[in-house]
Backbone of each chain as ProteinMPNN parsed JSONL, in Angstrom:
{"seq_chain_A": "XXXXXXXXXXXXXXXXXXXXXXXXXXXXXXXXXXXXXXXXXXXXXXXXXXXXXXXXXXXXXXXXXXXXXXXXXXXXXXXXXXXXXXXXXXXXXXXXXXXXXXXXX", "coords_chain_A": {"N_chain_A": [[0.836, -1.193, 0.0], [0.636, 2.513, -0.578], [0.36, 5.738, 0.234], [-0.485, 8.795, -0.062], [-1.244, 12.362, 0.666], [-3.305, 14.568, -1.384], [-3.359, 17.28, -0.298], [-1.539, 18.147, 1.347], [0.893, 17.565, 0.013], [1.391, 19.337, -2.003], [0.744, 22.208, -3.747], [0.065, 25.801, -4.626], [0.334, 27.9, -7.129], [1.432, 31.451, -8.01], [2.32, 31.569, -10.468], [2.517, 29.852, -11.978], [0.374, 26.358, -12.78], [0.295, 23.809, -10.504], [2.241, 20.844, -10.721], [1.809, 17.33, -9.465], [3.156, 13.967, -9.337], [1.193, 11.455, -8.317], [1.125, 8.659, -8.774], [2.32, 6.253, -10.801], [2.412, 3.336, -12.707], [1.725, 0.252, -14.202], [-0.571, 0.077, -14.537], [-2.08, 1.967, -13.992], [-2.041, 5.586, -14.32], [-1.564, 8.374, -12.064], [-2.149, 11.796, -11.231], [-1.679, 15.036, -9.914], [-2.883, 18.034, -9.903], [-2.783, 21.649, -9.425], [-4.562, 24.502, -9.687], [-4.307, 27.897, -9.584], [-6.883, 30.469, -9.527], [-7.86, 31.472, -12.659], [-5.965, 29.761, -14.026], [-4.968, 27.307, -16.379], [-5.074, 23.976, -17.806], [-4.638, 23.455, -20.639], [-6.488, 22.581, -23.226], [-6.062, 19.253, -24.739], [-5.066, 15.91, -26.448], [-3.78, 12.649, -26.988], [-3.097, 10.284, -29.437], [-4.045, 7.167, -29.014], [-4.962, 4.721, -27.45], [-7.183, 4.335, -24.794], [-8.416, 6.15, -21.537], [-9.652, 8.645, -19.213], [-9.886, 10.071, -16.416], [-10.953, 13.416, -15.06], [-11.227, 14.552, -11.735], [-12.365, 16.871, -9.754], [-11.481, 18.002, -6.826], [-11.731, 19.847, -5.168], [-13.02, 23.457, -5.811], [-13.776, 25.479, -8.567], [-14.461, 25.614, -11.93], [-14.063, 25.256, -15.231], [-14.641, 22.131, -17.662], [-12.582, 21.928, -20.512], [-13.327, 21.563, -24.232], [-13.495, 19.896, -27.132], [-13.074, 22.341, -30.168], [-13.472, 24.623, -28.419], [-16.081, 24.374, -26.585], [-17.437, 23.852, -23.618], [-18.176, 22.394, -20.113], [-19.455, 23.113, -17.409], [-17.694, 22.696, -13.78], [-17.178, 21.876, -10.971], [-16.555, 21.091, -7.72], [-16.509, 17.848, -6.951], [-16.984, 16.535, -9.021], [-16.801, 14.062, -11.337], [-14.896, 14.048, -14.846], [-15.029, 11.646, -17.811], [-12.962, 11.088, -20.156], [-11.956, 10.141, -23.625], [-8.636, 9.207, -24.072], [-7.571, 9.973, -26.512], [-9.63, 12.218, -27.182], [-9.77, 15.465, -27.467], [-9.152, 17.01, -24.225], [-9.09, 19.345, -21.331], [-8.849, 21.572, -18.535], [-9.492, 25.02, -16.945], [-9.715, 27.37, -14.272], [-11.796, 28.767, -12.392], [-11.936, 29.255, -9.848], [-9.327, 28.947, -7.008], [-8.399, 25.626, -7.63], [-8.528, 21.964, -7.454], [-7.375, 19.288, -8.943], [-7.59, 15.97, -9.61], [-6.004, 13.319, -11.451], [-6.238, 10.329, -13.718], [-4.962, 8.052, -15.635], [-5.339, 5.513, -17.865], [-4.743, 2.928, -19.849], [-1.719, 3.517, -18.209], [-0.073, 6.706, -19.976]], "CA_chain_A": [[0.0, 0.0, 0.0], [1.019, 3.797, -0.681], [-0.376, 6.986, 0.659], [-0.674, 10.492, -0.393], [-2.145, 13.053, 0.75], [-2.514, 15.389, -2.195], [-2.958, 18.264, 0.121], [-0.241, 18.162, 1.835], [2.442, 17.303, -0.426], [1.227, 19.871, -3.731], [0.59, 23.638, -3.351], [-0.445, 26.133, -5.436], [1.61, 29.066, -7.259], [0.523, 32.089, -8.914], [3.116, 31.776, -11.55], [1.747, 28.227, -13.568], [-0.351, 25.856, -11.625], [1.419, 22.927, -9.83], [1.66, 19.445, -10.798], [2.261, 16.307, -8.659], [3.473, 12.88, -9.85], [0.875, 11.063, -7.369], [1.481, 7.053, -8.523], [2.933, 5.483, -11.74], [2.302, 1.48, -12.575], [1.457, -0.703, -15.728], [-1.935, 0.155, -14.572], [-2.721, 3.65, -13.925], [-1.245, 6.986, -13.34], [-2.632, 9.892, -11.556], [-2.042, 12.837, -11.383], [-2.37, 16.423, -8.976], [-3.006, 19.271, -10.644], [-3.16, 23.025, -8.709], [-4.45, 25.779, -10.363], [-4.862, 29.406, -9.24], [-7.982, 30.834, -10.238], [-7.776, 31.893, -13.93], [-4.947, 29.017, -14.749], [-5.637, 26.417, -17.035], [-4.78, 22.878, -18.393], [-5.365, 23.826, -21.915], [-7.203, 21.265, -24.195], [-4.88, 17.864, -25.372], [-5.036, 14.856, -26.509], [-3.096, 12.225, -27.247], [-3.885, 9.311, -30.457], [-3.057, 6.622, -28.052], [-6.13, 3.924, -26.741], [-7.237, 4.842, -23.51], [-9.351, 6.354, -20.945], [-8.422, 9.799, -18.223], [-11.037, 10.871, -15.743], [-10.303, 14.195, -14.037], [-12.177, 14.681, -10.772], [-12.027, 18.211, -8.909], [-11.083, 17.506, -5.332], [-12.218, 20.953, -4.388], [-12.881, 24.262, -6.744], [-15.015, 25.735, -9.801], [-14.599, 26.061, -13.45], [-14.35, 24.502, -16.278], [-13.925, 21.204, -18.5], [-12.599, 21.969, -21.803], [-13.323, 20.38, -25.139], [-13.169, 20.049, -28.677], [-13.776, 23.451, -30.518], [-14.172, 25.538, -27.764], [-16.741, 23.339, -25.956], [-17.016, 24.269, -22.279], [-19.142, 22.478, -19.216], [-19.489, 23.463, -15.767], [-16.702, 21.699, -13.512], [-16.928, 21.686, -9.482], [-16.552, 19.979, -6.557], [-17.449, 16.531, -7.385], [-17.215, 16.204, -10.686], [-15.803, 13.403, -12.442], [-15.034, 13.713, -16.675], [-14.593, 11.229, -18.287], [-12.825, 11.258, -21.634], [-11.229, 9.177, -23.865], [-7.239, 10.004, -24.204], [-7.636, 10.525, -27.934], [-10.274, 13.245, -27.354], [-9.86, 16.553, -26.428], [-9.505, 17.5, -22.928], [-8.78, 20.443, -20.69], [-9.668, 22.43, -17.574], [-9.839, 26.255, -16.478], [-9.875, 27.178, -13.203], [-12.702, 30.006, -11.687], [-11.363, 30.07, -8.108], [-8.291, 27.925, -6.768], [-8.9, 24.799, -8.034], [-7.38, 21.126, -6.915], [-7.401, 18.175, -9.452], [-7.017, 14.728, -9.491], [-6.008, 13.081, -13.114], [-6.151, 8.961, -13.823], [-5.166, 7.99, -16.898], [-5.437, 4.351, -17.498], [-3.625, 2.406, -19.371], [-0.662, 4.811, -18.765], [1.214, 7.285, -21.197]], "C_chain_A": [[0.873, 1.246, 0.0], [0.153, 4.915, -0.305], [-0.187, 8.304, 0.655], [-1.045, 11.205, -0.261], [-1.803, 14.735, -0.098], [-2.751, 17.401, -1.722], [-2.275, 19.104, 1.058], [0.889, 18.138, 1.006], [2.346, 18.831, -2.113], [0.415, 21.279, -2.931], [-0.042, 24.397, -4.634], [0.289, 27.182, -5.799], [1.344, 30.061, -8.618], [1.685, 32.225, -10.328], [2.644, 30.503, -12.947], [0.931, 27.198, -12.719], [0.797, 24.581, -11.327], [0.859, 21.46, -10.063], [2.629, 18.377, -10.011], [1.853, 14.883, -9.205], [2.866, 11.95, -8.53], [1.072, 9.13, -7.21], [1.334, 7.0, -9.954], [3.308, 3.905, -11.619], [1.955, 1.39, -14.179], [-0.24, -0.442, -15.985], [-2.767, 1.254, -14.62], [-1.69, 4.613, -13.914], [-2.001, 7.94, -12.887], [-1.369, 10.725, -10.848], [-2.612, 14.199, -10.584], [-1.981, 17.587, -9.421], [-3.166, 20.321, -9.767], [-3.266, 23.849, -9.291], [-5.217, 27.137, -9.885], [-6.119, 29.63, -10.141], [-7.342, 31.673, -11.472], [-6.201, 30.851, -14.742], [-5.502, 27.936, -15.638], [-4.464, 25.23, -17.755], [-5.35, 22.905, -19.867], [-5.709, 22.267, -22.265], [-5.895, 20.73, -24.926], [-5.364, 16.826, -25.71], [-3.946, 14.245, -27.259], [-3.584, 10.553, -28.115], [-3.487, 8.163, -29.769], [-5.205, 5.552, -27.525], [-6.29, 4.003, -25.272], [-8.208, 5.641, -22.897], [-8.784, 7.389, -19.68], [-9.894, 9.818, -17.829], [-9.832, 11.96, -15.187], [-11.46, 14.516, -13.215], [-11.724, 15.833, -9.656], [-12.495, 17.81, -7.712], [-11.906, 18.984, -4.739], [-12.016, 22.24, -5.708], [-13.912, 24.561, -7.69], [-14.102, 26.601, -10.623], [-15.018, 25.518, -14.005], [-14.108, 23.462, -17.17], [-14.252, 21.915, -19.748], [-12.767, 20.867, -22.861], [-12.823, 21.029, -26.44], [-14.031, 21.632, -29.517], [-14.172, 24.242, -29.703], [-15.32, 24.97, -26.712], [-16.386, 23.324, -24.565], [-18.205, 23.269, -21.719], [-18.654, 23.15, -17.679], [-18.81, 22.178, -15.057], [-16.876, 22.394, -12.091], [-17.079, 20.628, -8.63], [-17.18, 18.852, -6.657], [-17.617, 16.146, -8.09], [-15.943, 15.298, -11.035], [-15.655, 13.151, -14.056], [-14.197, 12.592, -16.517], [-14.115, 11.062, -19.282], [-11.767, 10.531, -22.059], [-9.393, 9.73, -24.412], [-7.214, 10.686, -25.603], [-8.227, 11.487, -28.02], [-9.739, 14.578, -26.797], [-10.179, 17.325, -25.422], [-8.741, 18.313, -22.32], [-9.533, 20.991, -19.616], [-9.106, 23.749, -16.992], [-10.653, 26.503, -15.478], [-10.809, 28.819, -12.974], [-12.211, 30.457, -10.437], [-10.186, 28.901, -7.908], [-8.849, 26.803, -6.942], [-7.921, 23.173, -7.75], [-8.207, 19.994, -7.873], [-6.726, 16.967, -9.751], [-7.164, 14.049, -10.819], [-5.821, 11.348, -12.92], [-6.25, 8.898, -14.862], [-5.195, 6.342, -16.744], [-5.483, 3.72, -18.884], [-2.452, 3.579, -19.475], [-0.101, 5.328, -19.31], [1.996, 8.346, -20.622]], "O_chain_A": [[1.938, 1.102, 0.6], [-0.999, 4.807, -0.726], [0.382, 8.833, 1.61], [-1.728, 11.38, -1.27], [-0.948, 15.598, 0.1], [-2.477, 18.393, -2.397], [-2.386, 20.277, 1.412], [1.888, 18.756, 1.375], [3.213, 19.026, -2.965], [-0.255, 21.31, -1.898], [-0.577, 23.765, -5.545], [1.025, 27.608, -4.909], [1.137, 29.719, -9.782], [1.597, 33.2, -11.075], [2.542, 30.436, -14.172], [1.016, 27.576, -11.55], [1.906, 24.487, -11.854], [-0.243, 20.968, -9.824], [3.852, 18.477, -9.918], [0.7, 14.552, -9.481], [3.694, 11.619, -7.681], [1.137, 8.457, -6.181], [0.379, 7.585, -10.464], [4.098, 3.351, -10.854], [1.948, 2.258, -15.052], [-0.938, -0.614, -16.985], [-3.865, 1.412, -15.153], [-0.554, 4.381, -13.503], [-3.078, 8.261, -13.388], [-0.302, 10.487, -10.282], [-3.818, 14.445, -10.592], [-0.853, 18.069, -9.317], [-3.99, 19.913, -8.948], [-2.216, 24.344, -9.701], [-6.433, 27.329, -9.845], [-6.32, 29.093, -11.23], [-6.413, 32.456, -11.276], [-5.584, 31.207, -15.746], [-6.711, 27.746, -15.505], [-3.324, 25.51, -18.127], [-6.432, 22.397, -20.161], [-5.341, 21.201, -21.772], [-5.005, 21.371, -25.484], [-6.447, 16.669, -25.146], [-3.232, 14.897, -28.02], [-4.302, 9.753, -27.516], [-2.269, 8.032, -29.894], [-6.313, 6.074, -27.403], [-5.325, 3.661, -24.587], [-9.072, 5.98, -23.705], [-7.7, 7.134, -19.154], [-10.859, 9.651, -18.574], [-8.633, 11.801, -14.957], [-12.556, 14.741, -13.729], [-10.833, 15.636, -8.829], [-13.62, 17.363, -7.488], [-12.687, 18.888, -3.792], [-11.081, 22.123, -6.5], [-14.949, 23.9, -7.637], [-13.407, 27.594, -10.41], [-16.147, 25.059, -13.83], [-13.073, 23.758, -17.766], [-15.331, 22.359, -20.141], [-12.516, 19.675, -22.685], [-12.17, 22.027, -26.745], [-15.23, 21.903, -29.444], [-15.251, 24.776, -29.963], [-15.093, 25.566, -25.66], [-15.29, 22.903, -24.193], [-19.177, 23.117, -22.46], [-17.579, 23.519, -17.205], [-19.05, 21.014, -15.376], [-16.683, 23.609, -12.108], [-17.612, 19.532, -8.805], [-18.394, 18.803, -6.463], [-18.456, 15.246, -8.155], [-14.734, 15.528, -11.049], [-16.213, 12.174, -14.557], [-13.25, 12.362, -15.766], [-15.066, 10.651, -19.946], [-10.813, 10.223, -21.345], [-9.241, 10.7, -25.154], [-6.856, 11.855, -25.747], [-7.77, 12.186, -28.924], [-9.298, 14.634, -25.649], [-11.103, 18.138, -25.416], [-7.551, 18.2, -22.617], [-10.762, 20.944, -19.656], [-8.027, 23.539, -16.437], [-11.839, 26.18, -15.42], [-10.358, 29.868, -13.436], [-12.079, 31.608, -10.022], [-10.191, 27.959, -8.701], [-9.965, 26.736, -6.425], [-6.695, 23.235, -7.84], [-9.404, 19.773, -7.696], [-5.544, 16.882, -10.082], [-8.257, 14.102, -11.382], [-5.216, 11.032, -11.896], [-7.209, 9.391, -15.455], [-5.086, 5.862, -15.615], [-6.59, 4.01, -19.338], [-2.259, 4.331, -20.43], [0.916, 4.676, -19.547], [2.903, 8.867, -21.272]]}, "seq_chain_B": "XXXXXXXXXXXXXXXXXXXXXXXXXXXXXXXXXXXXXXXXXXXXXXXXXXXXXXXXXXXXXXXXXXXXXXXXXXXXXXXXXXXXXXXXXXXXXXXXXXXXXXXXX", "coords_chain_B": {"N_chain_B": [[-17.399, 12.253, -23.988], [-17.937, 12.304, -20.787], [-19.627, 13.08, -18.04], [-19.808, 13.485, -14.012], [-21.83, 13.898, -11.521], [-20.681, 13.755, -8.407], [-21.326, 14.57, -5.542], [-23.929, 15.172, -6.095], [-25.078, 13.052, -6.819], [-25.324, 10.923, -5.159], [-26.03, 10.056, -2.002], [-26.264, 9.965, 1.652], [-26.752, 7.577, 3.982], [-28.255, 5.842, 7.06], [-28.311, 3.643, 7.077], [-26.737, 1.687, 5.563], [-23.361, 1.8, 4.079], [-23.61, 4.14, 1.171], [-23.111, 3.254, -2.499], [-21.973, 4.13, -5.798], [-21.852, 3.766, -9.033], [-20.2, 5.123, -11.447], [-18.601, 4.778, -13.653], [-17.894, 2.314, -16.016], [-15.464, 0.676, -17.946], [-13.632, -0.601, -20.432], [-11.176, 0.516, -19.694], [-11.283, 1.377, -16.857], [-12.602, 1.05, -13.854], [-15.166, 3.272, -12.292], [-16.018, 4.084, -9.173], [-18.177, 5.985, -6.321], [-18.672, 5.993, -2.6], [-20.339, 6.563, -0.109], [-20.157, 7.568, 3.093], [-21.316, 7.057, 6.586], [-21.077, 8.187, 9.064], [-18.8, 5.844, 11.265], [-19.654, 3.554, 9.726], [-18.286, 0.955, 7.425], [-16.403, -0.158, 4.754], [-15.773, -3.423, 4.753], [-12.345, -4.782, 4.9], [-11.187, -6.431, 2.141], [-9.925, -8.855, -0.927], [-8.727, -9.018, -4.573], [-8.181, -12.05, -6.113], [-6.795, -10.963, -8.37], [-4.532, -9.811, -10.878], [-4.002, -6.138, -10.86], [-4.836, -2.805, -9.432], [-5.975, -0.971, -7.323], [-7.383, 2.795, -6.271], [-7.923, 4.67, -3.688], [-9.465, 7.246, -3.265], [-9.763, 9.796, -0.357], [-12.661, 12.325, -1.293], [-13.799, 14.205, 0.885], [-14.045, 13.776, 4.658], [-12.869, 12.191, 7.611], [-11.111, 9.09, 8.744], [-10.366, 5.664, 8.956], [-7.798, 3.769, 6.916], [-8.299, 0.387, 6.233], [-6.329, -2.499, 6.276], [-3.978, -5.541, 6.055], [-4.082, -8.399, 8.556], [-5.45, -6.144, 10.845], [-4.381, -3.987, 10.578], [-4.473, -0.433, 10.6], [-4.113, 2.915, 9.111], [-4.29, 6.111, 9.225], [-6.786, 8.409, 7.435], [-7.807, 10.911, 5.799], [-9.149, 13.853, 4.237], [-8.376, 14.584, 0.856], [-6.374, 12.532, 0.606], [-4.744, 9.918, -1.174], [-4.762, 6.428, -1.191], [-2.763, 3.673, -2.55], [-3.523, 0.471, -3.374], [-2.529, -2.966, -4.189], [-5.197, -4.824, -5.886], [-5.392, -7.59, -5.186], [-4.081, -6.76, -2.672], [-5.206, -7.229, 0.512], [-8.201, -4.779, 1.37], [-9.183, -1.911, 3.075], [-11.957, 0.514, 4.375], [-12.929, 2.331, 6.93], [-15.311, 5.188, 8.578], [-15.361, 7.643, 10.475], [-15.746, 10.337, 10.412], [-18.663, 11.471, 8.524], [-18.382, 10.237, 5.29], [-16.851, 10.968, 2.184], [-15.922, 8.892, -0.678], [-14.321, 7.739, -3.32], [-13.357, 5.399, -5.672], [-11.118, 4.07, -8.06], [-10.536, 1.447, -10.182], [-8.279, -0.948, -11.79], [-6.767, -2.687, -13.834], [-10.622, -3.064, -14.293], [-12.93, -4.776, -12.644]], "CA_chain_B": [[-17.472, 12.837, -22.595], [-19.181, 12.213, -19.592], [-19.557, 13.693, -16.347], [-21.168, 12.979, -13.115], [-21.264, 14.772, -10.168], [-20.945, 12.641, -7.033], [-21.765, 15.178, -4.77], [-25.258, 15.747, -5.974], [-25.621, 11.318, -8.028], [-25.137, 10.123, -4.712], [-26.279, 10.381, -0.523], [-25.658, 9.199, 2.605], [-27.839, 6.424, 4.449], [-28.106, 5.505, 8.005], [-28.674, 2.293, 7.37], [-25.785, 1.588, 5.244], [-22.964, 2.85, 3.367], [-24.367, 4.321, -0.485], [-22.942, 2.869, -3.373], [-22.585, 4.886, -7.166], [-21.66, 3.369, -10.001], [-19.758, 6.11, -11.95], [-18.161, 4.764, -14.753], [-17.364, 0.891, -15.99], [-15.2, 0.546, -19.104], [-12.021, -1.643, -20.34], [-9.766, 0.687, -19.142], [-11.129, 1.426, -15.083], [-14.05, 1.489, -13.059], [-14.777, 4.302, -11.044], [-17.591, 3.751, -7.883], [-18.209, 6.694, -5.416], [-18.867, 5.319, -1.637], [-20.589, 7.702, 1.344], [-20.515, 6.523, 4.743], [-21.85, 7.432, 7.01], [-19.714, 7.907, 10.666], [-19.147, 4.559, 11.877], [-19.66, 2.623, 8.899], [-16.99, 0.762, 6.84], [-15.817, -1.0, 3.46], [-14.361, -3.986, 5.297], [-11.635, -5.599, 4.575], [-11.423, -7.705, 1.201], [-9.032, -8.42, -1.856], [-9.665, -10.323, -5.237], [-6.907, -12.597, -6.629], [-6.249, -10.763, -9.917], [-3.634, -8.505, -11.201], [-4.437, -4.566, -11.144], [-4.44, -1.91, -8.532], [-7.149, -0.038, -6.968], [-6.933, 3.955, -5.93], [-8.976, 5.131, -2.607], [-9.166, 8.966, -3.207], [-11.133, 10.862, 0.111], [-13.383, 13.736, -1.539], [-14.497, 14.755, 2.431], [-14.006, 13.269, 5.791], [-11.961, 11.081, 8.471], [-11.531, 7.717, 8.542], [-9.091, 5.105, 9.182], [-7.749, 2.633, 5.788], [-7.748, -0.697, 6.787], [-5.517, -3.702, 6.33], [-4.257, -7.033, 6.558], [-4.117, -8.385, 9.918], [-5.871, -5.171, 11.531], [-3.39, -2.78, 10.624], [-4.827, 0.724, 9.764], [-3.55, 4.186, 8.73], [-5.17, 7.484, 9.265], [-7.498, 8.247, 6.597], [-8.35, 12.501, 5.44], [-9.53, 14.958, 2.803], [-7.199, 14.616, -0.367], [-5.945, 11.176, 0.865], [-4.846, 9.076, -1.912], [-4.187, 5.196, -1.359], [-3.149, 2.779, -3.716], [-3.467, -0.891, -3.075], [-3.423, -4.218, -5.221], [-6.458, -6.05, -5.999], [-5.315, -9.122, -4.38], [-3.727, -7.155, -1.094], [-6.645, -6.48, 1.479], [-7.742, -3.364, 1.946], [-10.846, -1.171, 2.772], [-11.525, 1.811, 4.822], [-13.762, 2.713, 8.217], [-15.132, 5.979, 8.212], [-15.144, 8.588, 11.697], [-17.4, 11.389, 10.519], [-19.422, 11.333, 6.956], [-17.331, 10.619, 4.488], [-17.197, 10.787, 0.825], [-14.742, 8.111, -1.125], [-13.419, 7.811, -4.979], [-12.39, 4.528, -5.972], [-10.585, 3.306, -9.458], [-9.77, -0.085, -10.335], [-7.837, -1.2, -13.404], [-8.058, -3.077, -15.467], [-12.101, -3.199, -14.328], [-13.154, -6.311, -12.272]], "C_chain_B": [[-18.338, 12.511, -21.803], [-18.8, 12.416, -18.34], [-20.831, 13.476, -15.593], [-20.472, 13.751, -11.991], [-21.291, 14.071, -8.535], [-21.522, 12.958, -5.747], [-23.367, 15.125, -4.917], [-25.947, 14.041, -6.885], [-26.214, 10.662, -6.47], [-25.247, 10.316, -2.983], [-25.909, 9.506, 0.322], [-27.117, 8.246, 3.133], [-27.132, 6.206, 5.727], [-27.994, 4.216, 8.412], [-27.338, 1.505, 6.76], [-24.999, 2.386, 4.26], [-23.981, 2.825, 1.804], [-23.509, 4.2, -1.713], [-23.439, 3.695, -4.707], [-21.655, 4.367, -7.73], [-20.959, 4.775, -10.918], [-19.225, 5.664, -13.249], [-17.518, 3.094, -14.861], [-16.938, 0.982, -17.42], [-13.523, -0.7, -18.95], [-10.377, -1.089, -19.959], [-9.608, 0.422, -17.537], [-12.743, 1.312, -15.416], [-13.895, 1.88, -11.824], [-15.961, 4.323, -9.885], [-16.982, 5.482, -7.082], [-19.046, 6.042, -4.236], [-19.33, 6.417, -0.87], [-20.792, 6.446, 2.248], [-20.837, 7.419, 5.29], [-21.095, 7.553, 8.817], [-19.691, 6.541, 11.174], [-19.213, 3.816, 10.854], [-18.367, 2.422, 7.943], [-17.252, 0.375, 5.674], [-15.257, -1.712, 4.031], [-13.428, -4.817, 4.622], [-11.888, -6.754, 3.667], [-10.549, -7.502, 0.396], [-9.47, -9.511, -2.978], [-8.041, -10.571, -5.431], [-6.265, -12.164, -7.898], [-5.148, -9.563, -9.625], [-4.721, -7.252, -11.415], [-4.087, -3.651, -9.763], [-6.01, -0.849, -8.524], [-6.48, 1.635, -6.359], [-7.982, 4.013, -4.855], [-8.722, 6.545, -2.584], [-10.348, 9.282, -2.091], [-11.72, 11.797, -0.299], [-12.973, 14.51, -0.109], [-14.393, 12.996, 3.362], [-12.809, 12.753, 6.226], [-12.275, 9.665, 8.483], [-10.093, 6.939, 9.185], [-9.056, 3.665, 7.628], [-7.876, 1.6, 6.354], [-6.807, -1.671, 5.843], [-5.028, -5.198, 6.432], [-4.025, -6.791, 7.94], [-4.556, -6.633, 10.877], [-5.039, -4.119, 11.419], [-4.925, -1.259, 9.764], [-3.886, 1.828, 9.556], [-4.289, 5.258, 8.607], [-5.51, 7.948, 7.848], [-8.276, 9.788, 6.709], [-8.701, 12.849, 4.121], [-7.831, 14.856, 1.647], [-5.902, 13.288, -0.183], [-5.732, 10.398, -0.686], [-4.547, 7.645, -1.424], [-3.959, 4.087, -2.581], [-2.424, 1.988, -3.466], [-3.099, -1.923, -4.243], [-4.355, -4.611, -5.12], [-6.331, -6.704, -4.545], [-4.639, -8.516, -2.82], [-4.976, -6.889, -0.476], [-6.563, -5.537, 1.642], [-9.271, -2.711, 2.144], [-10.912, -0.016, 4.098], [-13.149, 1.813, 5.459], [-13.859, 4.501, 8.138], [-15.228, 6.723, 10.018], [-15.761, 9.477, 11.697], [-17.611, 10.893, 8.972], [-18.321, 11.602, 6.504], [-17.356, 10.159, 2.739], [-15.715, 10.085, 0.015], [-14.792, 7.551, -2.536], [-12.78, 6.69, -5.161], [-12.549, 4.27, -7.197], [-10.177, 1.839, -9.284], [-9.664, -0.379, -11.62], [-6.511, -2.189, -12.945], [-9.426, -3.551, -14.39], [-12.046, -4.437, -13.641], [-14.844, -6.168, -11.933]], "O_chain_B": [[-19.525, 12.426, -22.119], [-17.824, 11.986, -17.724], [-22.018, 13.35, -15.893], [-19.328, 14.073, -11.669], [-22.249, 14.144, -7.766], [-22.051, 12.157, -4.976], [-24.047, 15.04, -3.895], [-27.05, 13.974, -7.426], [-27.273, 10.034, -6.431], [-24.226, 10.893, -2.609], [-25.345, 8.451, 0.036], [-28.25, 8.325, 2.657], [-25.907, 6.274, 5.834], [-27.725, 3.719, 9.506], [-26.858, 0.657, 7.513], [-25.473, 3.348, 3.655], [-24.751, 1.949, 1.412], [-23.086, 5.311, -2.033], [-24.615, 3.978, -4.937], [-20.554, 4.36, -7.18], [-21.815, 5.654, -10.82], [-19.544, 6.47, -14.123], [-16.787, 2.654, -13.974], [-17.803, 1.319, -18.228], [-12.828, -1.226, -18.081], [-9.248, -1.578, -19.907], [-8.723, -0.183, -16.932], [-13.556, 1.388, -16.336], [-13.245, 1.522, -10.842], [-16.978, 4.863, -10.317], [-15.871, 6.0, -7.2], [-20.098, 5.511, -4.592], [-18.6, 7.403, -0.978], [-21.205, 5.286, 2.261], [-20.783, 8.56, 4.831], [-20.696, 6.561, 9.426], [-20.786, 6.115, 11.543], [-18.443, 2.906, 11.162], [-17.571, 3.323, 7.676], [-18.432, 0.506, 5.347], [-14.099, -1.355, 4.249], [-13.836, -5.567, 3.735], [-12.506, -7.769, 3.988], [-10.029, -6.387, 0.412], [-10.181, -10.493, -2.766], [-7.072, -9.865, -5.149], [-5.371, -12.808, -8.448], [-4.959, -8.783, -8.692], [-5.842, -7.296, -11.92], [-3.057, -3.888, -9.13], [-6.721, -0.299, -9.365], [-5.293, 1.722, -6.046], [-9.005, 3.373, -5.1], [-7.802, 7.005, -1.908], [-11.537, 9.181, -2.394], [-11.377, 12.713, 0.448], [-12.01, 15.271, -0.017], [-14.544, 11.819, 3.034], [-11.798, 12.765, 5.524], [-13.373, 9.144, 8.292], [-9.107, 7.461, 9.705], [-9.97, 2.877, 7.387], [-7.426, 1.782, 7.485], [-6.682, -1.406, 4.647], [-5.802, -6.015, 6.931], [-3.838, -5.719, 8.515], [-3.644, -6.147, 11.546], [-5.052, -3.288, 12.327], [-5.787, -1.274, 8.884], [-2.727, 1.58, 9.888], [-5.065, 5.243, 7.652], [-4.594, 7.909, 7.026], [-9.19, 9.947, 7.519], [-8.539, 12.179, 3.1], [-6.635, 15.054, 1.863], [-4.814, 13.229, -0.756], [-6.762, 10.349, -1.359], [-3.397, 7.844, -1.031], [-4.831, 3.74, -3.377], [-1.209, 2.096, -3.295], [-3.475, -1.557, -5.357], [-4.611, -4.909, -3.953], [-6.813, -6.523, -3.427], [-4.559, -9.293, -1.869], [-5.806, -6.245, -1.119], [-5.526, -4.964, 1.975], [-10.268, -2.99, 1.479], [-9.882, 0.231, 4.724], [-14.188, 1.487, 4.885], [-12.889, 5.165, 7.774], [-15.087, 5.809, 10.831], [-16.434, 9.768, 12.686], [-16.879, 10.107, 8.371], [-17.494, 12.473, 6.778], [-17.851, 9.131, 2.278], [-14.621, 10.645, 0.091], [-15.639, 6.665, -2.641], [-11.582, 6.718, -4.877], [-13.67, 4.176, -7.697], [-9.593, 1.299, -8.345], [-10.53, -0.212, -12.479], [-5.688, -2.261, -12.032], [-9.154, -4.488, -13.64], [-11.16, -5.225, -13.969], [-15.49, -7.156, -11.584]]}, "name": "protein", "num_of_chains": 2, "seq": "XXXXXXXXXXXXXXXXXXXXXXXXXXXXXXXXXXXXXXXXXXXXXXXXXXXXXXXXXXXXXXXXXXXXXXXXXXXXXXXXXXXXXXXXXXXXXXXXXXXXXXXXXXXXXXXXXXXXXXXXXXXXXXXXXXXXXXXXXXXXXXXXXXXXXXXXXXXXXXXXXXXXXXXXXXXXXXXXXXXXXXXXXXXXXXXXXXXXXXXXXXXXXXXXXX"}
């Protein structure tokens, strides 16, 4: 077993948001994202078979998509999207996210 | 894309913990768990290869273990187990819990 607590070990910094390498395997990775209000994880993808949720630990904005393509993103929210698609998130107020990609790239 | 909000899919019960289904595919499957103070996930493991994640949204708790071992259990907690070791998690006040498992069982 391993244990993290990703608010303790990952901060936040008004210069780029902050990312934390939370566990790497054959099976998953995840991922801790910090972003000041108005930072953002611009829209990516990668052509690659696969599957990413990101789930906001605490915060409000937004998941990005394809073309501009916005929903409403807070506390509690888990996207799901497939690695190949385009995904992104923009932060409204300090914002703390948790990334799982699965199988890992 | 798909999003779900766990906060507002999914409640607590006095009677036992509440179970949400969030997402089942061939990469993961993602459940959201509330407990309720006092109530657990006890202790279990399957025999396959993969790796499960225990992310806390909200609350205290304690993980559990083999042979009775635990580990203090908070907000932004990550754990990540195997399948096959035992593992499951007691909660201390209401608590809201995020689990992955991959590859899917």
């Amino acid at each position: 077993m391993k244990q993290v607590n990703v608010y303790d070990e990952n901060d936040f910094s008004e210069k780029a948001f902050k990312r934390l390498l939370v566990h790497d395997s054959p099976y998953f990775k995840i991922l801790n994202f910090n972003f000041k209000a108005g930072q953002e994880l611009p829209v990516h993808s990668h052509e690659i078979e696969g599957q990413v949720s990101l789930i906001v630990l605490e915060g409000e904005g937004e998941f990005l998509g394809k073309d501009d393509a916005t929903l409403p993103a807070k506390t509690g929210d888990v996207l799901i999207s497939e690695i190949a698609e385009p995904h992104g998130i923009r932060a409204k107020t300090d914002l703390r996210l948790l990334v799982t990609i699965a199988p890992p790239i």
